[in-house]
C-alpha positions in Angstrom: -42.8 29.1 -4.8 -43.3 32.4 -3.1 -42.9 32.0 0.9 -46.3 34.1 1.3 -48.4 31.0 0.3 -52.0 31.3 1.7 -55.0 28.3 1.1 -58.2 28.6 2.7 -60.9 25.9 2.6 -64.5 27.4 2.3 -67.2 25.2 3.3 -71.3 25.9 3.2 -72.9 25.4 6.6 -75.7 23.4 5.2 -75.0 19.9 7.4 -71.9 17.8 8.3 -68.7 17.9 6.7 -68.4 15.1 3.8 -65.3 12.7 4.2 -64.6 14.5 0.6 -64.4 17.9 2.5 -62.2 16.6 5.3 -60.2 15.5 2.0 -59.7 18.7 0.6 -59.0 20.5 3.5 -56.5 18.4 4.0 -54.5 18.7 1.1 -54.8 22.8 1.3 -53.5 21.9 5.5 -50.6 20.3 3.4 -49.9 22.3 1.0 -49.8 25.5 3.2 -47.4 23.9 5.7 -45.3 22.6 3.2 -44.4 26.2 2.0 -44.4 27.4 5.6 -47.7 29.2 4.7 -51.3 30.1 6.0 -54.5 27.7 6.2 -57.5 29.6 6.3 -61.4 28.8 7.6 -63.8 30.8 5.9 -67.4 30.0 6.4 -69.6 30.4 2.8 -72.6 30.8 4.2 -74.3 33.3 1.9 -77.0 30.9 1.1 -78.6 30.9 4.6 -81.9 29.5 3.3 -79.9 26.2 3.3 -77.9 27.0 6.4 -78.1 24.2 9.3 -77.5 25.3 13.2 -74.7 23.2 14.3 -72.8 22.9 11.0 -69.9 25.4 11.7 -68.8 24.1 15.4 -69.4 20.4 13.4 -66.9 22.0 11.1 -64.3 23.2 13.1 -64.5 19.8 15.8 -63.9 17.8 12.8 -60.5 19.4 11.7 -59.4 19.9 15.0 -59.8 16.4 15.6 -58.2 15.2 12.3 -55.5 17.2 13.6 -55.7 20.1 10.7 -56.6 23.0 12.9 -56.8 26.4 10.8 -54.3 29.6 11.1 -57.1 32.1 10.3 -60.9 31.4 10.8 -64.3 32.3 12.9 -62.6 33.4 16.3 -59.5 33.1 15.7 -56.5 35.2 14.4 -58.9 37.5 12.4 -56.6 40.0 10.4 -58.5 39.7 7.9 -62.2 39.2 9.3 -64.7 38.5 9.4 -64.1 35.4 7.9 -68.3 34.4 7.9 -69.8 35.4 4.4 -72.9 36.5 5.9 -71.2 38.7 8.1 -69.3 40.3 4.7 -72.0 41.0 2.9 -72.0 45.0 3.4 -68.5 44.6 1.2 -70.2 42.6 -1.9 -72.6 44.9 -3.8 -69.8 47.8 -3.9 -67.7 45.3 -5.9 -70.9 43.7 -8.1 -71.7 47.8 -9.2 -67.8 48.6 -9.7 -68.3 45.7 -12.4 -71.4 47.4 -13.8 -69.3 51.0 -13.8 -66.4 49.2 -15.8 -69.4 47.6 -18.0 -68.2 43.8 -17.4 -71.5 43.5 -15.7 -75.4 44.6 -15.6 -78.6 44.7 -13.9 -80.9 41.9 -14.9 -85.2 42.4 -14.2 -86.4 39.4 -15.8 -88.8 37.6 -13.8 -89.2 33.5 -12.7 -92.4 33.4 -15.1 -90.1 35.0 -18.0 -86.9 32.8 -18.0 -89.1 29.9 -17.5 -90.8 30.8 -20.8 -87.9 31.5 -22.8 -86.5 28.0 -21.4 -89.5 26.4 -22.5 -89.8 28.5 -25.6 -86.2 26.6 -26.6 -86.8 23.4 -25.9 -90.1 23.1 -28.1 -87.7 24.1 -30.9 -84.7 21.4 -30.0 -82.5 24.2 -28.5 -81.5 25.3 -25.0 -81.9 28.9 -23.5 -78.4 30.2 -22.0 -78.4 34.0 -21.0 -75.5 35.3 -22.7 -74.7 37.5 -25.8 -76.6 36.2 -28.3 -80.0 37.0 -26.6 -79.0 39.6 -23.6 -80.0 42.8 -25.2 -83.4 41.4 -26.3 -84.2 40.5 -22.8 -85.2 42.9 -19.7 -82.2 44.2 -18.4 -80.0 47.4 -18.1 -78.3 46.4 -22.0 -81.4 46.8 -23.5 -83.2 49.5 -21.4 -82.7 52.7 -21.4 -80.6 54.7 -18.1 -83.9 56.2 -17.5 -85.9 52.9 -17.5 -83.4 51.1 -15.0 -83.5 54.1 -13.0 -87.2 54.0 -12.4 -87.1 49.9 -11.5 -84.8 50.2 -9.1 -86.0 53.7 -7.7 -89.7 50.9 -7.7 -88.0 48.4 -5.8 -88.3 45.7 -8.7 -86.6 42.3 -8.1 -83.1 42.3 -10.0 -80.2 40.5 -10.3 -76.5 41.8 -11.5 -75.4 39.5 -13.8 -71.9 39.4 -15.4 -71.3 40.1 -18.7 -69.6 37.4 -20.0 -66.9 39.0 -23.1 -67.8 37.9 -26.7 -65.5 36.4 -29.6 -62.5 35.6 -26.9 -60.7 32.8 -25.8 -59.5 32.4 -22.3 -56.3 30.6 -21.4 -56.9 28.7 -18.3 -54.1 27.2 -16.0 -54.5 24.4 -13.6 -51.5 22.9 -11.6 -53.3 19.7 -11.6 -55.2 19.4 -15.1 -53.0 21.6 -17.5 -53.6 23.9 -19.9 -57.2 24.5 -20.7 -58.7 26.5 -23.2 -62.1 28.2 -23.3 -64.7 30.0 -25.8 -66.2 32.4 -24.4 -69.3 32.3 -26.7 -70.5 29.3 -24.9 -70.2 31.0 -21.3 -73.6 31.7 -19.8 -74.0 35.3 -18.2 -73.6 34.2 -14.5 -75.5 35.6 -11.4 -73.0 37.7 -9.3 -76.0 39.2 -6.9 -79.2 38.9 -5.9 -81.3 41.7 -4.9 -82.0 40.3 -1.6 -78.5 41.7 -1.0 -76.5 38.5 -1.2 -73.7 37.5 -3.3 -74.0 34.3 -5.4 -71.3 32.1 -4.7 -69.3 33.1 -7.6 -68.9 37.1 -6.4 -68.3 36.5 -3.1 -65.7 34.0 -3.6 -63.7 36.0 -5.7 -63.6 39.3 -3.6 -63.1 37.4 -0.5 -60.3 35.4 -1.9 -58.8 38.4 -3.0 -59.3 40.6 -0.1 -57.9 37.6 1.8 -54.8 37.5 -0.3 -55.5 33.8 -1.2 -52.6 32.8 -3.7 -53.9 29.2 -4.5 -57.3 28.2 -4.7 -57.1 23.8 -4.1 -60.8 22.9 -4.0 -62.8 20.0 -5.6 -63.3 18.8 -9.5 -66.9 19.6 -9.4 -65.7 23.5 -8.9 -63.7 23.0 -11.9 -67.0 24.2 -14.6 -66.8 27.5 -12.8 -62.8 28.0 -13.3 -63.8 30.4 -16.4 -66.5 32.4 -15.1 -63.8 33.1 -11.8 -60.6 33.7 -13.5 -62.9 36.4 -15.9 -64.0 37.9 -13.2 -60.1 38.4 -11.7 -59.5 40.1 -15.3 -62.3 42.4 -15.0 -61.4 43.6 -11.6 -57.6 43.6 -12.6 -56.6 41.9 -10.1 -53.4 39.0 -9.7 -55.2 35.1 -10.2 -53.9 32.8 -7.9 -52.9 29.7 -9.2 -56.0 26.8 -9.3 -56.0 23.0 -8.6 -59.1 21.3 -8.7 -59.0 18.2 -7.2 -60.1 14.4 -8.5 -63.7 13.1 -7.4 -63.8 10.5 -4.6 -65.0 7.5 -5.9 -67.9 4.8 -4.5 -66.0 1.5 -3.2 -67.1 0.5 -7.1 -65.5 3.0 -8.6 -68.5 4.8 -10.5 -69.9 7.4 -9.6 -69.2 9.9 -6.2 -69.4 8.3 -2.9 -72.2 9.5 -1.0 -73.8 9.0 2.4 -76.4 6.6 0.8 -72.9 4.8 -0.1 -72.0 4.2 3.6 -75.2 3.6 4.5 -75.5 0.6 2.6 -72.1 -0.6 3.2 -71.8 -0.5 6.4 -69.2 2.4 6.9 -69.0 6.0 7.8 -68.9 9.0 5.5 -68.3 12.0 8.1 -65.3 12.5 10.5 -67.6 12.6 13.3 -71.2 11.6 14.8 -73.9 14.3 13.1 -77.7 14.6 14.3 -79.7 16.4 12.3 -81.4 19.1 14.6 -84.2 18.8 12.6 -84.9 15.1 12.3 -82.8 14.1 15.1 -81.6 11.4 12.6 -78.4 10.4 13.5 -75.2 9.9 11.2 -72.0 7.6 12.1 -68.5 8.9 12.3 -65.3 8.0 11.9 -64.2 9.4 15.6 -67.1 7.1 17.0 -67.0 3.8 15.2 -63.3 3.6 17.0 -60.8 5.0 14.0 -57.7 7.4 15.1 -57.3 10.3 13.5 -53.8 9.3 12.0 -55.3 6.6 10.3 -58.2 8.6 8.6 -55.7 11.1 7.4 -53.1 8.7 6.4 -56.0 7.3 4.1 -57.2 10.2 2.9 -53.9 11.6 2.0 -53.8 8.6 -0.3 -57.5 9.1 -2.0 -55.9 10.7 -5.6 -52.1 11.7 -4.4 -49.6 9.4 -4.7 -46.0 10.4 -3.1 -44.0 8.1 -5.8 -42.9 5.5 -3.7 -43.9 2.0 -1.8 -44.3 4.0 1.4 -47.9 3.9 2.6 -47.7 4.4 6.5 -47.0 8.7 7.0 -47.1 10.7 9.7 -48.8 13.8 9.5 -45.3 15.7 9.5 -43.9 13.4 6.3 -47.1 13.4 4.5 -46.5 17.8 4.8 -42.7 17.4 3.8 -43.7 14.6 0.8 -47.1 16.8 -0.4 -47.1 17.7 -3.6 -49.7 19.2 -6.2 -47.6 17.6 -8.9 -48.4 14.3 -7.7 -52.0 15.0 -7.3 -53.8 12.5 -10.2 -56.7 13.5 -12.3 -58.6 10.2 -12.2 -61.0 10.0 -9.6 -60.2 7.8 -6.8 -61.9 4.8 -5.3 -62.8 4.9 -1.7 -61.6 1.6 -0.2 -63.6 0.9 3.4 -61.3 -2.1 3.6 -58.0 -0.1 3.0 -59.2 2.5 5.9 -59.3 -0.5 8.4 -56.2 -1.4 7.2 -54.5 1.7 8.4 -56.7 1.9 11.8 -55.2 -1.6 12.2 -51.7 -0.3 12.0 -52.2 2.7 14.3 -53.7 0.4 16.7 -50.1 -1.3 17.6 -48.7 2.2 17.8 -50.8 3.7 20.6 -49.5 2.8 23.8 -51.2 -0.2 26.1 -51.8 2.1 29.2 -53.5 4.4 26.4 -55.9 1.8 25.2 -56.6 0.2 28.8 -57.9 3.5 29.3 -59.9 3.9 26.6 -60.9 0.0 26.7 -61.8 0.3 30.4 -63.8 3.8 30.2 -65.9 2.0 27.1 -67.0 -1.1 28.8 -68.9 -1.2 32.6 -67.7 -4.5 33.8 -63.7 -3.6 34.0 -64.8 -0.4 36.0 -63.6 -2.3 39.3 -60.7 -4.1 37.3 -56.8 -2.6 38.0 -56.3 -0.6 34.9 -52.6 -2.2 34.7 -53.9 -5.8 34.8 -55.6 -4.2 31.5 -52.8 -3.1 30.2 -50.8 -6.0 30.7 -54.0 -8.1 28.7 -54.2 -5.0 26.0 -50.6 -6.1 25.0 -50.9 -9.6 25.1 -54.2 -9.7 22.5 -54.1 -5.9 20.4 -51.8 -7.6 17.4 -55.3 -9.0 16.8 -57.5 -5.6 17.1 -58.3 -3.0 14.8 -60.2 -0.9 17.1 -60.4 -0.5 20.4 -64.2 -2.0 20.5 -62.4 -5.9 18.9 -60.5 -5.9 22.7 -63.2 -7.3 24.2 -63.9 -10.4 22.0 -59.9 -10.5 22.3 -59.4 -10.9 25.9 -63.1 -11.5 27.9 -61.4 -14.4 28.9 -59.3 -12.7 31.3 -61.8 -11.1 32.9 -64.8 -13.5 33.6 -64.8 -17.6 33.6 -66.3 -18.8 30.6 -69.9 -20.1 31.1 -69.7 -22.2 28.3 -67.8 -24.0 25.7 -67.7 -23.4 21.8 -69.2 -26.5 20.7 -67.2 -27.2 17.3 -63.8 -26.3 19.6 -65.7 -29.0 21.8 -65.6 -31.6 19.7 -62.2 -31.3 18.1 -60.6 -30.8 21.5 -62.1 -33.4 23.3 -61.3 -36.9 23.2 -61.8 -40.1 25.4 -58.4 -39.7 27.4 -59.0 -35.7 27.7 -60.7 -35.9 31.1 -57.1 -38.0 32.6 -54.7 -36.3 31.0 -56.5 -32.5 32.5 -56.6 -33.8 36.1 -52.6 -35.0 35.5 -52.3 -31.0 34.0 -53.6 -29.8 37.2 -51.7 -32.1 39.8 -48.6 -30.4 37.6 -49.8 -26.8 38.1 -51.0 -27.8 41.7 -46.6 -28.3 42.5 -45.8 -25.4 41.2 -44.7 -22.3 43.3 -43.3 -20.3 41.4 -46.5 -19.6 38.9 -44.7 -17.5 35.6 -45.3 -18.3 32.2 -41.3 -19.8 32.0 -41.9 -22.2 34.5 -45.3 -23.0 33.9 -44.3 -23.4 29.9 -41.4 -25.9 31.5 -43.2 -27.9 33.6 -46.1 -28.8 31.5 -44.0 -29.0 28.1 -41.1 -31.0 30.0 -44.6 -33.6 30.7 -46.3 -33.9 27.6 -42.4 -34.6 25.9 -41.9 -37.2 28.3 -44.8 -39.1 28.0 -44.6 -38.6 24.0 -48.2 -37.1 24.1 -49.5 -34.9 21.0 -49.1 -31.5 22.2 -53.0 -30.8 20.5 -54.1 -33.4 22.9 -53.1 -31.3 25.7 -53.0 -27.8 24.3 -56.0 -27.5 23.2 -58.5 -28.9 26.0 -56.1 -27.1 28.1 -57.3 -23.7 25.7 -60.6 -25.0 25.3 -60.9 -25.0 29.7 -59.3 -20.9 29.9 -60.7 -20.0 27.1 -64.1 -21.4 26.3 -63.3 -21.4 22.6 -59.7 -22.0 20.6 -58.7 -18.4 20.7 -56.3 -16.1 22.3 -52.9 -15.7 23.1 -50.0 -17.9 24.3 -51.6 -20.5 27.0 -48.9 -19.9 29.7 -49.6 -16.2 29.5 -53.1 -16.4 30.1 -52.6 -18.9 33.1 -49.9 -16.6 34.4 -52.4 -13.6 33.8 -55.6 -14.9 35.6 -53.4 -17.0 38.7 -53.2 -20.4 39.7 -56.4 -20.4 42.0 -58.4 -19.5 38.6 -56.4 -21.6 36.4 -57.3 -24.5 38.5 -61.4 -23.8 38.9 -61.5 -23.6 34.9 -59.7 -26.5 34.3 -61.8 -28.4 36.7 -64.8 -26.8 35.0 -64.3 -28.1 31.9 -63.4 -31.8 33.3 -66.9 -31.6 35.2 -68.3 -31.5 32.1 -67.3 -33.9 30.1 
């Protein structure tokens, strides 16, 4: 592997970044660190009837926030700028008419109206119209007009487009570190669109040039890129330039499993499909993301990593620094891969215990008004006692009202399985037990009352759980001597005599 690896991801600025982008860019992040190389940002924004205000910063938030920043990119470390397409486009045409001087391409003048009846003329006979060799040179462009001809349309300002000419009668040898060896006819290439006479590049030109202007020695981008591979790797031959090396990545996958997971997909199912809240500035319709339905951004690229690579081993949990050193394109599968909402959770969950308690007693106490007043370390202390529970920071509150407000009522099945005839004695005992107590810890509390209901031979669910049931208002939470210790003896005492009032 040469030590000058460079990868650049090249998204459209035509709305939010798809989960499936954050995925690819990812895995070029990867790859590039792995080998000690560059990750570049280049904006393909040549289509700028479809381009959406917003979409770049959107861009560039979400992979700073997944914690892939780019080397190289719009505003930053630009030695090989501008990194915007529709800021490039000056450099495009020279390199569409150096392809029409070395004859691998030509100047095309057929209209909408024509092409749409030649298509139409093909289909009413059971075929299907493709611009390439076999009908090229009957149609109206600089093949089958004479110099003088083209000359005069382009001197009359008619609408063209430079089309490549695809080569006739030859097979092309495709490699791809993911799918193989592939080979391709040529006779059943179409003659692509290289530019439009608007003075943009399709995507296919520009790609190429700015790839190799930007010395880009492996292209990783998605399967859906991989019908294309052909048209791209004859166009590096007809400049003469070095190919990088291609790895077209596997589809991701609906929860089903068929077909490509869309926004429609979350929508219906109740989960995300963009790293990060989008509002369309047009409808003002707004989009859930991953940042702000309360996932870290280990746990989205820990899953991702895992949507169609597999390192080889039971390992699941990486770090961003082992999944660089454990990347590899070899390991990449074909197969599209499933998106799992479930499995995502799964890996939020585990990040959850990682993050510190003062950490998420921040975070828990900025999201919700009424422990604005509350001692963030009294949080802390009830963020360690209930998080084992939590897979975002939004469950703590279920978790652990408790601690913060007397319960104004009682669940009524934990009612009726908690309390029985002797429950209202055997409470006011409880509280003539906590009442001689001084020293109010969980130890001695847990001794005192335990040491009682041993003594007396008593079930300890008898006790435990009206005991719960009073602290609580439901059969939930954490150890009971920790939540007494947690809330005092003053509290302790008013809720249990609460709960006796009303029975």
């Amino acid at each position: 592997m040469t030590k000058n690896v460079r990868v650049r991801f090249a998204p459209s600025p035509t709305g939010p970044l798809h989960i499936g982008g954050v995925r690819t860019a990812l895995f070029n992040y990867l790859f590039a660190k792995k080998h000690g190389g560059d990750f570049v940002l280049r904006i393909e924004d040549t289509d700028q009837n479809r381009y959406v205000e917003g979409a770049e910063k959107y861009i560039i938030d979400a992979l700073n926030w997944c914690g892939i920043p780019f080397d190289e990119g719009p505003g930053k470390n630009e030695k090989f700028g501008p990194y915007r397409q529709s800021e490039r486009k000056a450099l495009y045409k020279q390199y569409a008419e150096q392809l029409i001087a070395s004859g691998n391409a030509y100047y095309a003048f057929d209209t909408a109206e024509d092409l749409d009846f030649h298509r139409k003329d093909h289909e009413a006979k059971g075929k299907t119209f493709i611009y390439n060799w076999h009908n090229r040179e009957k149609l109206s462009n600089s093949l089958s007009l004479s110099s003088e001809e083209v000359k005069a349309k382009l001197n009359a300002g008619e609408d063209y487009v430079i089309r490549f000419k695809t080569p006739k009668d030859e097979t092309l040898y495709l490699k791809d570190i993911i799918r193989g060896d592939i080979k391709i006819d040529t006779n059943i290439l179409d003659d692509k669109v290289l530019f439009k006479s608007d003075g943009m590049p399709t995507y296919h030109l520009a790609n190429i040039v700015d790839d190799h202007l930007m010395q880009i020695t492996h292209v990783i981008r998605g399967e859906e890129w991989l019908p294309s591979l052909p048209l791209h790797i004859a166009l590096y031959q007809s400049f003469g330039w070095n190919v990088p090396e291609f790895a077209h990545l596997p589809l991701i996958l609906k929860p089903t499993g068929k077909g490509k997971l869309s926004k429609r997909d979350g929508d219906k199912l109740g989960f995300p499909v963009f790293p990060l809240q989008w509002e369309d500035p047009k409808s003002h319709e707004i989009s859930r993301g991953y940042k702000e339905d309360g996932y870290f951004p280990e746990s989205v690229v820990n899953f991702l990593a895992f949507l169609g690579w597999n390192p080889g081993t039971e390992q699941e949990i990486f770090s961003l620094q082992e999944l660089i050193e454990a990347f590899n394109l070899s390991k990449v599968n074909k197969a599209g891969a499933r998106f799992d909402p479930d499995k995502i959770k799964w890996f939020n969950h585990h990040y959850m215990q990682e993050q510190s308690n003062i950490d998420l007693a921040n975070a828990f106490k900025e999201q919700y008004a009424q422990l604005s007043d509350i001692d963030v370390n009294y949080i802390e202390m009830v963020v360690g006692l209930v998080k084992e529970r939590a897979t975002f920071i939004s469950d703590l509150w279920d978790l652990s009202f408790y601690f913060f407000q007397t319960p104004k009522s009682y669940d009524e099945k934990a009612s009726k399985k908690a309390l029985k005839e002797d429950t209202k004695d055997i409470l006011n005992t409880i509280k003539d037990i906590i009442n001689n107590i001084d020293d109010f810890t969980t130890q001695t509390l847990q001794t005192n009352i335990k040491g009682w209901i041993t003594k007396n031979e008593i079930g300890f669910g008898k006790v435990m759980m009206p005991l719960r049931l009073a602290l609580v208002g439901a059969l939930q939470g954490p150890d009971v001597f920790d939540i007494m210790f947690m809330i005092g003896k003053v509290e302790t005492l008013k809720r249990i005599e609460n709960l006796i009032e009303t029975i």
